[in-house]
Every structure is written in structure tokens, then in C-alpha cells.
N, CA, C and O of each residue as an XYZ file, in Angstrom:
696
protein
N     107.667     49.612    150.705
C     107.397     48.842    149.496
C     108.616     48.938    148.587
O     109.203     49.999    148.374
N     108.975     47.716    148.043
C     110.328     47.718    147.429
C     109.883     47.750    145.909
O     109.735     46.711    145.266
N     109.690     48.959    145.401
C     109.511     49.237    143.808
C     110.295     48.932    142.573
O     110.920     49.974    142.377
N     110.527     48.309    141.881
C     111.065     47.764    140.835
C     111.578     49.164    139.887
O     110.582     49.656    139.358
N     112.507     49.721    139.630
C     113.199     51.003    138.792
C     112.551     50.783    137.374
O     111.715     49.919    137.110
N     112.964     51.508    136.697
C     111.873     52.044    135.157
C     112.732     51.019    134.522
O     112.053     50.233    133.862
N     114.120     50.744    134.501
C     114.456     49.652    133.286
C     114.036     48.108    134.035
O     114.140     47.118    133.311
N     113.646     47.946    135.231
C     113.097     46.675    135.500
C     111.514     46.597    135.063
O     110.988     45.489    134.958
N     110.614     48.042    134.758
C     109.446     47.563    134.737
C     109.621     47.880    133.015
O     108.499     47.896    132.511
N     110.509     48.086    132.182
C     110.319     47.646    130.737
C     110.632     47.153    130.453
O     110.225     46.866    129.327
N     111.835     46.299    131.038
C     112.008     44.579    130.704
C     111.267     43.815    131.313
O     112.009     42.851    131.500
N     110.410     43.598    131.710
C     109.303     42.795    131.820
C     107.970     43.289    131.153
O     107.154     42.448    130.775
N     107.819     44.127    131.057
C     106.758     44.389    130.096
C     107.316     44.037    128.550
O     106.461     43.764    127.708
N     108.575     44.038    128.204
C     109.111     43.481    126.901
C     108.953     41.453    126.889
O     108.749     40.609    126.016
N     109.150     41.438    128.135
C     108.867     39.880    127.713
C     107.503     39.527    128.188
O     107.183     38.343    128.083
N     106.414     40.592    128.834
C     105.204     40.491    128.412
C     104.908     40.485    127.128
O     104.189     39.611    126.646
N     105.584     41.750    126.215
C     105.153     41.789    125.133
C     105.243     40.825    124.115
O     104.353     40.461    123.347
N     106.547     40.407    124.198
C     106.808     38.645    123.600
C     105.718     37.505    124.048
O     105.093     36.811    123.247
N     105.612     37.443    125.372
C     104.356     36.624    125.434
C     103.076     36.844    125.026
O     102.536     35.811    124.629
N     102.373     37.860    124.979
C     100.879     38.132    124.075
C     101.036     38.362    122.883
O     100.061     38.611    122.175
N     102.379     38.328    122.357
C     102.076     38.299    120.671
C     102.128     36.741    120.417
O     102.025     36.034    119.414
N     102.322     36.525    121.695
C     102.201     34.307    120.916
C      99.900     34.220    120.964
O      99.079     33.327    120.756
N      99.849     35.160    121.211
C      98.610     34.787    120.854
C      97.829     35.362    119.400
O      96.612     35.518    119.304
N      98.828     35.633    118.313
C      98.543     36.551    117.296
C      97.976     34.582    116.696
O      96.892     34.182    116.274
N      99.162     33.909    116.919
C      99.057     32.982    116.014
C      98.494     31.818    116.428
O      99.026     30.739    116.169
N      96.855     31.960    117.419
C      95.902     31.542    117.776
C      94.781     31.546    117.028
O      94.805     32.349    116.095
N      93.997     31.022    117.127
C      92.295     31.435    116.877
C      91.537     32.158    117.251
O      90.442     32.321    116.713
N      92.120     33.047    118.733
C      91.869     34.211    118.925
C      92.732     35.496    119.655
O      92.864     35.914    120.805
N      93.192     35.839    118.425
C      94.303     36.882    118.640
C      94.263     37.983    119.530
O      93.534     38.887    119.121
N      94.713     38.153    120.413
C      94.730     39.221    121.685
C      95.716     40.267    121.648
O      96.785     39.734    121.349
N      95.824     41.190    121.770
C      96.761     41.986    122.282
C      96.938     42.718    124.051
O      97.756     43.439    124.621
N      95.599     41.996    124.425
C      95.948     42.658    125.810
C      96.793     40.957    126.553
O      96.462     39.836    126.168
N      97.862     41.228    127.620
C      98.196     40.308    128.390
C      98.677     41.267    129.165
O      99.016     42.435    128.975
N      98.620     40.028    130.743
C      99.180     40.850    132.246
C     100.223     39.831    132.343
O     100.244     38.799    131.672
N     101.208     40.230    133.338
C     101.806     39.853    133.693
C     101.916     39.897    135.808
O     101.551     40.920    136.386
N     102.411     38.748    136.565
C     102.172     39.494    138.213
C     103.741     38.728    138.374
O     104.310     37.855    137.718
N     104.113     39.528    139.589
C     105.629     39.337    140.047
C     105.478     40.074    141.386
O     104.723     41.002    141.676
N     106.559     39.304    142.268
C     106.592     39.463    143.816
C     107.423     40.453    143.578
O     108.225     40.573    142.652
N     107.110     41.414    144.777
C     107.744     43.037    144.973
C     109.308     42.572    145.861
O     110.457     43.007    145.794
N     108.755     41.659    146.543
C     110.076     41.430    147.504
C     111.468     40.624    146.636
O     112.621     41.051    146.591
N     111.032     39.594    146.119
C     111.935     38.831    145.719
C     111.893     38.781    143.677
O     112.560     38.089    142.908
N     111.154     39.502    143.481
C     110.940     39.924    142.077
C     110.719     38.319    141.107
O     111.089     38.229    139.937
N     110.018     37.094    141.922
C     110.155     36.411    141.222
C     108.694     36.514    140.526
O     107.680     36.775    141.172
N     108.714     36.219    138.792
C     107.490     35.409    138.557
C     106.387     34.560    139.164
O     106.280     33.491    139.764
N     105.896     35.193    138.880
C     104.013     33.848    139.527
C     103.313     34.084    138.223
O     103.821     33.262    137.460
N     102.467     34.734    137.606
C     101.656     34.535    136.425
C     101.666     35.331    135.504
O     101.916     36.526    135.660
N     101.389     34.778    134.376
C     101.086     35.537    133.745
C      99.881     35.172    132.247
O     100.071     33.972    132.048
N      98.998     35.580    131.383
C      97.716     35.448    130.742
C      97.585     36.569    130.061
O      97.733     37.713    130.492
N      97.161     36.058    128.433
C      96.105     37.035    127.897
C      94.686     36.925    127.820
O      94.070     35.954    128.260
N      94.213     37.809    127.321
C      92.895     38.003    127.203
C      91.961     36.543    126.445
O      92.081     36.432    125.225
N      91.326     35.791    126.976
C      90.172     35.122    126.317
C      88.683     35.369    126.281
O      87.894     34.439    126.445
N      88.276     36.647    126.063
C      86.979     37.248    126.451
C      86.339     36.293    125.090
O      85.336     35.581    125.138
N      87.071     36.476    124.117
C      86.286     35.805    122.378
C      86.557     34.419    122.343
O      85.604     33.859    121.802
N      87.464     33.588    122.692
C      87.811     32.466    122.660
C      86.431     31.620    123.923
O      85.829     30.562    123.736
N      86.326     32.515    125.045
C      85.495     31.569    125.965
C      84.265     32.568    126.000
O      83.598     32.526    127.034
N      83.937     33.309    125.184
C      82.552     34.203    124.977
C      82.426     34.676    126.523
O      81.339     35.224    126.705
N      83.017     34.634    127.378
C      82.893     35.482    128.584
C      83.501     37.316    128.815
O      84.664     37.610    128.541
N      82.945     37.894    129.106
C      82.951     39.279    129.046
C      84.105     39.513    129.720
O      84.947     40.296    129.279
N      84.257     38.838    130.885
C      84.969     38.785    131.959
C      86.694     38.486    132.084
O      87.445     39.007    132.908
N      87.043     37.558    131.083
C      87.914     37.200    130.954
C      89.597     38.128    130.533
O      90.685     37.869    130.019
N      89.114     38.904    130.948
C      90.426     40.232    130.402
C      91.540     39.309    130.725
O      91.446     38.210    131.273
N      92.654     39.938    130.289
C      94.274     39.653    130.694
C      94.714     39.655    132.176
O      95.562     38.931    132.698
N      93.921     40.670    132.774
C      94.090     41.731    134.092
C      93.398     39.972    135.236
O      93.748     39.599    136.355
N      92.564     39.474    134.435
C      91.192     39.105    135.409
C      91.790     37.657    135.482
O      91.670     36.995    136.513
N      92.635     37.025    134.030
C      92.859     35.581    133.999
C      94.783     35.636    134.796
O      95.463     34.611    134.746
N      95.193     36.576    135.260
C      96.333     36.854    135.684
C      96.144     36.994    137.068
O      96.976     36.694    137.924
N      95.004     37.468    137.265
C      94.934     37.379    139.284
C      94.162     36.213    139.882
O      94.093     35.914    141.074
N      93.582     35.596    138.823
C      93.245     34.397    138.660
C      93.866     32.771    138.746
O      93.599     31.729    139.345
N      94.657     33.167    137.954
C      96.316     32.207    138.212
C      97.231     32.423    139.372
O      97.812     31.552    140.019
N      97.255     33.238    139.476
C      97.953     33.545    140.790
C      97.735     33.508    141.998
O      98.681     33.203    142.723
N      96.580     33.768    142.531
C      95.863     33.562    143.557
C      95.592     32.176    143.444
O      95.566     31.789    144.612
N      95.378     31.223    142.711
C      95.229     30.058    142.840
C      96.939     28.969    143.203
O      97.257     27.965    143.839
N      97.550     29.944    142.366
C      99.391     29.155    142.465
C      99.410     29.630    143.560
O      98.999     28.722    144.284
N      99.689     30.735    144.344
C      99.886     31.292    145.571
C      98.729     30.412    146.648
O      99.256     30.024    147.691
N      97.627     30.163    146.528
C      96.771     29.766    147.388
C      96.444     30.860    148.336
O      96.732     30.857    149.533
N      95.926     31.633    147.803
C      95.844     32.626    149.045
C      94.839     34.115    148.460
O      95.513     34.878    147.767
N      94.006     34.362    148.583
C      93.010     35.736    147.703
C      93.665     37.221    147.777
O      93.264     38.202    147.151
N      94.673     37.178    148.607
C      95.556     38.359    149.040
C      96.964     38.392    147.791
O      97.690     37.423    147.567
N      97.046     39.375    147.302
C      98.457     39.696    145.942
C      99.227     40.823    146.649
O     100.186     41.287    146.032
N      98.882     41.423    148.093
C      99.770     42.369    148.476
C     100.985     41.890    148.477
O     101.179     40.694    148.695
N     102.076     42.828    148.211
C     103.340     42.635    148.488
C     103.621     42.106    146.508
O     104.711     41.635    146.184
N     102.814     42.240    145.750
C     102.988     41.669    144.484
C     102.609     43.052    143.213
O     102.136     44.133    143.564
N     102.836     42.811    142.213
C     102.819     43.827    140.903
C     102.161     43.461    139.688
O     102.554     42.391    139.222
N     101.332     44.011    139.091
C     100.974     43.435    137.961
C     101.312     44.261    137.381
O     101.668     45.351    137.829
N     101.255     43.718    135.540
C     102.042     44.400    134.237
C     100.985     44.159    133.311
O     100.536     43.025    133.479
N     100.554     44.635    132.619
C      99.571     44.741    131.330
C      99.675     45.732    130.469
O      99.784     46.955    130.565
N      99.588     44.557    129.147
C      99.930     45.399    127.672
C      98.947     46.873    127.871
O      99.251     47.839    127.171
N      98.110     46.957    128.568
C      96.793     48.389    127.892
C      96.219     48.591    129.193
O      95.809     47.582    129.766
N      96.110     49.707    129.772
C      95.842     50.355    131.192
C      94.022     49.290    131.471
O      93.001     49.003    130.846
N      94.470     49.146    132.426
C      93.098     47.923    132.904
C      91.656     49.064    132.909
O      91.597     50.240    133.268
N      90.768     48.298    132.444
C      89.539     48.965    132.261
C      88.820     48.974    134.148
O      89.297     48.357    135.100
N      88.222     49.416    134.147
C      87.539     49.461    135.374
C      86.824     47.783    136.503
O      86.848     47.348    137.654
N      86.472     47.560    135.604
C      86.765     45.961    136.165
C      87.885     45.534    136.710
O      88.195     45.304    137.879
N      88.818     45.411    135.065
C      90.210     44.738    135.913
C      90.998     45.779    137.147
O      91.867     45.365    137.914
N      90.572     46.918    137.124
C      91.489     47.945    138.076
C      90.717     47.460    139.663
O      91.332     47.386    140.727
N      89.402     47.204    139.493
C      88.808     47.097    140.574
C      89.033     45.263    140.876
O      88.771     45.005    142.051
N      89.260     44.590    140.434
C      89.856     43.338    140.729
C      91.163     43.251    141.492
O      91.265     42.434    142.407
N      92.477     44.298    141.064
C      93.666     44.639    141.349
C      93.294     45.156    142.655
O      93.828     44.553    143.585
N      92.444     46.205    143.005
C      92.618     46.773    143.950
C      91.559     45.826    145.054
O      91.521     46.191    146.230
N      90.695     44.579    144.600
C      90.288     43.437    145.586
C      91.456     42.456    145.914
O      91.609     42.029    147.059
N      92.333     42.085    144.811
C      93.360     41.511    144.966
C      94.795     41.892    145.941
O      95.856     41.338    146.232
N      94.231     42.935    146.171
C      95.133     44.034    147.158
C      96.974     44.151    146.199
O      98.102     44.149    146.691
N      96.662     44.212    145.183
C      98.050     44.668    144.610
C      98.550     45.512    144.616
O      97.794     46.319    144.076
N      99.751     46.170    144.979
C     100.528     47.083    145.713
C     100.587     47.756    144.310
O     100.072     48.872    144.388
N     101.104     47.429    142.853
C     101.729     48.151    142.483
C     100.920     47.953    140.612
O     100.967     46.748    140.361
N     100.417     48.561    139.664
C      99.786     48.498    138.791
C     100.475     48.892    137.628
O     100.391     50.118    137.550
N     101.159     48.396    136.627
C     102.044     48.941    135.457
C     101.390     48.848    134.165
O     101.095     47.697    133.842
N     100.996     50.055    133.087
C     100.553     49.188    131.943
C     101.013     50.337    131.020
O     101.230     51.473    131.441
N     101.163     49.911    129.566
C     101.794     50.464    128.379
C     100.670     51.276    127.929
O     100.528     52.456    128.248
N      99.574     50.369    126.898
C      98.921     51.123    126.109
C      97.895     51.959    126.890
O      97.351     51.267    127.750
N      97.424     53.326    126.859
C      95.954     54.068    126.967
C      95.107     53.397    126.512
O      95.188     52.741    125.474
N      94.045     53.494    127.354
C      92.657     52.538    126.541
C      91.913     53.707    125.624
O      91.563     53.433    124.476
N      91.714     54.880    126.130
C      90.659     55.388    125.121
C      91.551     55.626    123.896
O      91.127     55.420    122.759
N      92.964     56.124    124.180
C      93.602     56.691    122.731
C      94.545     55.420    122.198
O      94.926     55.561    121.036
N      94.871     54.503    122.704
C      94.990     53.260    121.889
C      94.099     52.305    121.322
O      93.691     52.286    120.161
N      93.774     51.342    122.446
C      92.913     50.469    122.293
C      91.452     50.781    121.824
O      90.862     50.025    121.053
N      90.948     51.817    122.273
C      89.629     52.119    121.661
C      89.760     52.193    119.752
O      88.733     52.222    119.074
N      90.715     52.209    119.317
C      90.673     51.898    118.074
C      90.416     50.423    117.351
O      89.945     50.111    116.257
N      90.777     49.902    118.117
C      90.926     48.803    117.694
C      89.583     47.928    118.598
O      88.718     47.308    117.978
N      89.595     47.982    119.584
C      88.816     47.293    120.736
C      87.617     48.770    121.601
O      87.910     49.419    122.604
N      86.451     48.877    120.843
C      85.951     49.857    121.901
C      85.426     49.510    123.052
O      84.755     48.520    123.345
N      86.040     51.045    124.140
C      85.798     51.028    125.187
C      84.491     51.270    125.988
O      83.827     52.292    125.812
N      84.129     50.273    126.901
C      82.922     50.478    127.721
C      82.719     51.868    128.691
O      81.670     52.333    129.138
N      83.982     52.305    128.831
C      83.734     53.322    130.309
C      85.297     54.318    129.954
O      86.203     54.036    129.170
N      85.212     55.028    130.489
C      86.282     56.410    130.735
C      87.007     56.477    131.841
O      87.727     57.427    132.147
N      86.872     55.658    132.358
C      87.266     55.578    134.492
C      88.537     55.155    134.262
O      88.765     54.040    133.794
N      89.548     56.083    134.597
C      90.618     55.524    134.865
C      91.320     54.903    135.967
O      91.133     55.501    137.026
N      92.059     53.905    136.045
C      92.714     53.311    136.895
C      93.138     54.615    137.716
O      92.472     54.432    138.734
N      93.683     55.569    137.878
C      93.997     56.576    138.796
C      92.891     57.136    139.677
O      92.864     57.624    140.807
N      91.943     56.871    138.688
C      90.801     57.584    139.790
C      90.051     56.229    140.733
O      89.594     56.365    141.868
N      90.064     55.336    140.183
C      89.845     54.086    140.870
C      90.630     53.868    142.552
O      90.321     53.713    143.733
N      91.654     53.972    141.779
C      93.008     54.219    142.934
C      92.702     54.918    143.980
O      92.755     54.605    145.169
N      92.239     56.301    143.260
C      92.211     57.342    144.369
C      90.833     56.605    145.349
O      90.795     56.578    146.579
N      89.918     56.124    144.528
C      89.084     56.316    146.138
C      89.076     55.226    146.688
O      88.018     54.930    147.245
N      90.402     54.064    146.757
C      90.152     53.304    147.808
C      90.243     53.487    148.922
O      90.676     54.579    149.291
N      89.849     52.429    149.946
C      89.229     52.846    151.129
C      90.921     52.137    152.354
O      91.218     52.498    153.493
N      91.468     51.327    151.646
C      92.791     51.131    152.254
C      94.141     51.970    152.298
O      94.031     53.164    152.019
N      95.148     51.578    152.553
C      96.068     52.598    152.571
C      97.273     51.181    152.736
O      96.986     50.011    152.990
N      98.479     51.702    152.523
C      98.519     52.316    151.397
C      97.793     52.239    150.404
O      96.970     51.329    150.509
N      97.714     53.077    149.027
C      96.821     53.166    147.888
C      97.634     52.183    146.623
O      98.835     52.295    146.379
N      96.912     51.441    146.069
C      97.115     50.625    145.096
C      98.126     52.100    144.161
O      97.468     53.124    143.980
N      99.692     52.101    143.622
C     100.298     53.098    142.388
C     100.137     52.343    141.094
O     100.255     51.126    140.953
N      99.906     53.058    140.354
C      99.721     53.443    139.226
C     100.857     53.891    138.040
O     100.951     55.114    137.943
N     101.581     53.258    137.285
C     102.519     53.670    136.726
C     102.153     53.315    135.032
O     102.137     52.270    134.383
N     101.933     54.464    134.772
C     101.643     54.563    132.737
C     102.487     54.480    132.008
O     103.662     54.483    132.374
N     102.131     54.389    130.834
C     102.727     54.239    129.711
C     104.016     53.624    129.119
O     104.572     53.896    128.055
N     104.440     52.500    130.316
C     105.352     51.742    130.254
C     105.780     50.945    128.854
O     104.981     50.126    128.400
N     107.110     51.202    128.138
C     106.409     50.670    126.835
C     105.667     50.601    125.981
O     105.450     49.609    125.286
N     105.062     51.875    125.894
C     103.554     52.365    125.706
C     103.748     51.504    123.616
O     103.137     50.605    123.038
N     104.864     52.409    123.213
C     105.030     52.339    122.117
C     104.867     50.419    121.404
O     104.150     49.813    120.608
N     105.834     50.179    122.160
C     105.339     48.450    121.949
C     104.468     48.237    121.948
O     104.045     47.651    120.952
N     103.529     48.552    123.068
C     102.402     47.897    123.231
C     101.093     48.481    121.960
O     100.329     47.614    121.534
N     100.934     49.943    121.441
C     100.426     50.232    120.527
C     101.000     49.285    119.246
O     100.191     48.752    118.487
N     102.214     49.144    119.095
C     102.581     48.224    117.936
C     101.738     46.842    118.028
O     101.283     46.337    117.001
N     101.511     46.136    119.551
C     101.332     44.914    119.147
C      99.785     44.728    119.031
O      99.306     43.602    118.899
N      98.643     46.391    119.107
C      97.495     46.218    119.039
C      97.407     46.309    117.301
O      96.679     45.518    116.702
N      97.989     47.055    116.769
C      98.258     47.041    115.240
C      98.494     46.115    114.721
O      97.825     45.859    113.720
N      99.723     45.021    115.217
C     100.154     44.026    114.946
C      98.455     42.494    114.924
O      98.176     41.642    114.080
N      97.793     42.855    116.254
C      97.110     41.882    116.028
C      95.506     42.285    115.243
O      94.732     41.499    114.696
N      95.378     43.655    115.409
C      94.619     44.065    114.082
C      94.827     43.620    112.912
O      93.819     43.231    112.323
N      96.331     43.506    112.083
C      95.904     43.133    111.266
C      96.540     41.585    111.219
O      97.207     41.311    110.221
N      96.452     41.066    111.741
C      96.699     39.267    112.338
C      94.681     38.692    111.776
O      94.169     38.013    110.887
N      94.275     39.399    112.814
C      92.117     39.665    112.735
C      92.008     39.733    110.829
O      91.754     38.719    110.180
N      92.203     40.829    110.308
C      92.194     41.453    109.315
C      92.818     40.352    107.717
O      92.343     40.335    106.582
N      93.989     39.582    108.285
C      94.260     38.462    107.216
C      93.934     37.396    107.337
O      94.105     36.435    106.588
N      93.262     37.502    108.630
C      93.012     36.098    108.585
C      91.214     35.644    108.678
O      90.642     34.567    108.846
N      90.756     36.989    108.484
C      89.079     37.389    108.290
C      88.302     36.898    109.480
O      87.231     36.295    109.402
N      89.018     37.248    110.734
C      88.714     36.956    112.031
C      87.929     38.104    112.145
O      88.497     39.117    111.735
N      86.202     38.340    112.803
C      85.487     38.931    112.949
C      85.165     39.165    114.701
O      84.757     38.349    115.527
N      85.583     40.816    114.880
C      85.458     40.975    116.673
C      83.416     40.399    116.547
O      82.721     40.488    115.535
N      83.045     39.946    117.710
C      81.655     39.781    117.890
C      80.892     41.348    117.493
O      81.316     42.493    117.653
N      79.796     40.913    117.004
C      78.973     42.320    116.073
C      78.939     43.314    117.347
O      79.038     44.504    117.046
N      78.854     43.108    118.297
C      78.770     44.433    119.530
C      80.107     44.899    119.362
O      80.202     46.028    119.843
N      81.038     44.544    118.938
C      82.267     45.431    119.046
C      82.724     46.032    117.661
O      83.707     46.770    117.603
């Protein structure tokens, strides 16, 4: 597996991060977005933020509308040999989507319980590592944290208070 080095996976998580702050100045401001890119030839295929509030679907993470696009541009339900990037470590859903999507390689900035749970609370404690660990294929879907971590906490702050001036209300369950 041809792994992308630490200054290739924070320049792309930097122009992830440029791309999900274009959703501050939406109607529904996100801070989570993924990004996916081929392992072999490092080109772009997709990338999406979060519309869980915009399309009232639960489902709609960054993680979920990114393997979504891609698998459809690619034509094909298989992402092996490919990488995804996301602003905030994928919740258990999106980790278990990644690892149906058969993605080789998993990158994300922010912690969910000690970032995002401030801002966005969390459903579950399951981390993507332990997800990892018990798949049933091999090689095992890697796992690489806190990429940019710092950006990515900035741009959950950033769209907190984006919500906050502009008297945008998360749905009463959150």
C-alpha cells in the first residue's frame, strides 16, 4: 500500500479545511467535511460536508456523503486502493461505512468526544481504532489521528459561532 507521508496528509486536510469552511456561509453551517483520494496515483475523486440539518437525515455525515460520491463517480461499491480525510474522527457509522467501502486508509483531525462533543454531542464512544481492530478482512482498514487536529478544532469554533450570529438553532435533540 502506497501511503501518502505526514506533509501530504496535512496539505490536503488544509484544503479540506478550506473547503468545509465554505459551508459556514450557508444555511447550514457544518464543520465536519471528508475528503477521498486514490492511494496509487494520489488523484482527487470526492469530496462533501455534512448535511444531516439541511436534509433532516441522521445519516448524512461528511464521512457518508463522500463515499457516496465516489462510489457513484468511480462506478464501482469497492474504495480499496483509496483514502479518506475528515475534519473530526468518523463516528461509528461513518467508520463502519469506510470499512464496507473497503478503504485502505482513514485520516481525521478533530477527536469527537474532546472536540466535537462540545459543540455537536456525541451518540457513542466507539472509536474508529477499535472498529478497525475487529474487522474481519485483512489487510485492516489504518487509522491515522489528529491530522491538523488544531485547524480542525478552530473551524468547529469558527462555525459555532457562524450558528451563534446568525441565531441558527442545532435541532432540540442536540
Amino acid at each position: 500500500m502506497n501511503t501518502p507521508d505526514d506533509a501530504t496528509h496535512r496539505e490536503r486536510m488544509a484544503a479540506l479545511l478550506k473547503f468545509t469552511s465554505t459551508s459556514l456561509a450557508t444555511d447550514y453551517p457544518s464543520p465536519f467535511g471528508a475528503s477521498i483520494y486514490d492511494l496509487q496515483s494520489g488523484e482527487f475523486v470526492a469530496q462533501a460536508y455534512d448535511t444531516v440539518i439541511e436534509r433532516c437525515d441522521p445519516t448524512d455525515h461528511a464521512e457518508m456523503n463522500a463515499v457516496r460520491l465516489a462510489t457513484r463517480k468511480l462506478r464501482r461499491l469497492s474504495l480499496a486502493g483509496h483514502i479518506l480525510y475528515s475534519t473530526c474522527e468518523p463516528c461509528p457509522m461513518c467508520m463502519s461505512a469506510c470499512i464496507w467501502a473497503e478503504l485502505d486508509v482513514v485520516v481525521f483531525g478533530a477527536s469527537t468526544l474532546e472536540d466535537a462533543n462540545r459543540y455537536w454531542p456525541q451518540a457513542s464512544d466507539l472509536t474508529p481504532e477499535e472498529l478497525a481492530g475487529r474487522m474481519r478482512r485483512s489487510p485492516k482498514c489504518v487509522v491515522v489521528p489528529h491530522v491538523e487536529r488544531s485547524g480542525c478544532q478552530a473551524l468547529f469554533a469558527r462555525c459555532d459561532q457562524a450558528r451563534r450570529d446568525r441565531r441558527l438553532e442545532l435541532p432540540p435533540h442536540r
